[in-house]
C-alpha positions in Angstrom: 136.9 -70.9 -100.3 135.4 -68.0 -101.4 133.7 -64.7 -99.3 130.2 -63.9 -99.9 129.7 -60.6 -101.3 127.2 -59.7 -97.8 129.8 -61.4 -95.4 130.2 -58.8 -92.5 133.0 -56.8 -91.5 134.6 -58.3 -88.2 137.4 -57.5 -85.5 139.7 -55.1 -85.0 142.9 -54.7 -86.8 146.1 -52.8 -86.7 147.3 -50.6 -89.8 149.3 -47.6 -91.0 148.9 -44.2 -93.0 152.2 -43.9 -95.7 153.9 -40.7 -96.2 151.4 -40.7 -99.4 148.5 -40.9 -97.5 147.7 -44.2 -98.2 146.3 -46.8 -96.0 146.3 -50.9 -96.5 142.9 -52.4 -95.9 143.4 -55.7 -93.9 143.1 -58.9 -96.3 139.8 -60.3 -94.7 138.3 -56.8 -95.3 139.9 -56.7 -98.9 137.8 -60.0 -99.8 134.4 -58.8 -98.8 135.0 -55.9 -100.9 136.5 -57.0 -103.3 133.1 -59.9 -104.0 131.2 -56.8 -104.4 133.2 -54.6 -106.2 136.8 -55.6 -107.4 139.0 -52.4 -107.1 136.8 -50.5 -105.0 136.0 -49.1 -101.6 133.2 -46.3 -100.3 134.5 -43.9 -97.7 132.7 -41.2 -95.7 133.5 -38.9 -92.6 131.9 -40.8 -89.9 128.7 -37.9 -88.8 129.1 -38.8 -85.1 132.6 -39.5 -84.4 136.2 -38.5 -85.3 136.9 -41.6 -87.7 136.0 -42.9 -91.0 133.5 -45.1 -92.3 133.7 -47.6 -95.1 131.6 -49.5 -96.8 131.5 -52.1 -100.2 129.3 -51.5 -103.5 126.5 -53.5 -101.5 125.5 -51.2 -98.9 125.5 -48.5 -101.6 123.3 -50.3 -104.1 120.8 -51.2 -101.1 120.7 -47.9 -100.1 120.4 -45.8 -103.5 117.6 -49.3 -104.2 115.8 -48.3 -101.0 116.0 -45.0 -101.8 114.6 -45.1 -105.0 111.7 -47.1 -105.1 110.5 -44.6 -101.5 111.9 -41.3 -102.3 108.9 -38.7 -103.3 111.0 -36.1 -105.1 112.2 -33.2 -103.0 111.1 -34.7 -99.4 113.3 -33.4 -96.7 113.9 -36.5 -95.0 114.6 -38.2 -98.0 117.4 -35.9 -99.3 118.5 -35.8 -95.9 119.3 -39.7 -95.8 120.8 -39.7 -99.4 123.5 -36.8 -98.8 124.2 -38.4 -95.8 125.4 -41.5 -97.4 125.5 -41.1 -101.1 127.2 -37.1 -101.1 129.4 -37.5 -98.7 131.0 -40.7 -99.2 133.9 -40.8 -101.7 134.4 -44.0 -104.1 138.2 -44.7 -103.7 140.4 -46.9 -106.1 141.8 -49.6 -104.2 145.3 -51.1 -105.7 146.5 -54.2 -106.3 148.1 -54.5 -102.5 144.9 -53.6 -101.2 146.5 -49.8 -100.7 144.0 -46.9 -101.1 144.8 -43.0 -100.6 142.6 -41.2 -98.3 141.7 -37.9 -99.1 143.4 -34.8 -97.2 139.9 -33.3 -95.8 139.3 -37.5 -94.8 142.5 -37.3 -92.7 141.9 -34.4 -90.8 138.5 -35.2 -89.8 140.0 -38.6 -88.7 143.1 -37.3 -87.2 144.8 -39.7 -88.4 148.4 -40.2 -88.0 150.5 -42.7 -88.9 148.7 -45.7 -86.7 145.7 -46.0 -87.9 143.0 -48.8 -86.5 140.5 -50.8 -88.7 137.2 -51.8 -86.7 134.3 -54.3 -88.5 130.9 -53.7 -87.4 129.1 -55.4 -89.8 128.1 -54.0 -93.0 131.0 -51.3 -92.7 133.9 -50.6 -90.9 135.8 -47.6 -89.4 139.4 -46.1 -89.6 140.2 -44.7 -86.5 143.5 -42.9 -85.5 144.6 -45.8 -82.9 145.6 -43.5 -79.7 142.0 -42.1 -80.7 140.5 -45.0 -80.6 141.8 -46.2 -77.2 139.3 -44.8 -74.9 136.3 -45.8 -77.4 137.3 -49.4 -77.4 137.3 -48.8 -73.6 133.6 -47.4 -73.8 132.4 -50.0 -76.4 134.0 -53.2 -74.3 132.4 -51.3 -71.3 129.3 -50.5 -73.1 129.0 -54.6 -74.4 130.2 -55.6 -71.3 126.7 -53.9 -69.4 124.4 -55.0 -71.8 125.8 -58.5 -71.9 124.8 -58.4 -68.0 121.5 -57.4 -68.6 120.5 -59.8 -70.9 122.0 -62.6 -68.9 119.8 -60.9 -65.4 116.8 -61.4 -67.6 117.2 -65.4 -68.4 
């Protein structure tokens, strides 16, 4: 059975960072990417967080798409939204084991060490070094946990 190329990235997965600074993106993440781009994978310094985000030839295309047929040349907010996505993410080569090498500036943002964790949220996912994701998955499961409540006061 094959993955659609706009299936979204989903769960939470264990990994590692290699002495050569490579990483192994978890098979079900390796499919979606690979339906939309074969040996390929978009990485960025997440803006708001101490992780990484990634993202398939999809999102991209959408994006530089949306950006195109909206962008009046040399509008702030405009240029602001394309270097956020298009000059600051990196297009990595992804091997045939589904290895990629993260860039040295990528790992010290990230901190990552040696465990690194891969979380889906839809149409990207995040590398997170795993002892500093701990207390985020605590906040996020908390955070889900409230609005889940809410929504279940209001039926």
């Amino acid at each position: 059975m094959g993955v659609l190329p706009n299936a979204p990235f989903t769960g939470i997965v264990s990994g590692s960072l290699d002495k050569k600074a490579r990483v192994c993106i978890p098979a079900q993440f390796r499919h979606i990417l690979a339906a939309q781009s074969p040996h390929s994978v978009y990485i960025r310094k997440a803006l708001l967080t101490p992780s990484l985000e990634a993202f398939g030839a999809s999102v991209m295309q959408r994006f530089h798409d949306a950006q195109s047929e909206s962008d009046p040349f040399f509008i702030g907010s405009h240029d602001a939204a394309a270097f956020a996505l298009l000059a600051l993410s990196q297009e990595l080569a992804v091997d045939d084991t589904g290895r990629v090498r993260i860039p040295d500036e990528f790992i010290a943002h990230a901190g990552l060490t040696e465990d690194v964790t891969f979380v889906g949220i839809g149409r990207r996912f995040e590398i997170w070094d795993t002892e500093r994701f701990a207390p985020v998955l605590r906040e996020r499961i908390e955070a889900a946990t409230e609005q889940q409540k809410r929504q279940a006061e209001k039926l």
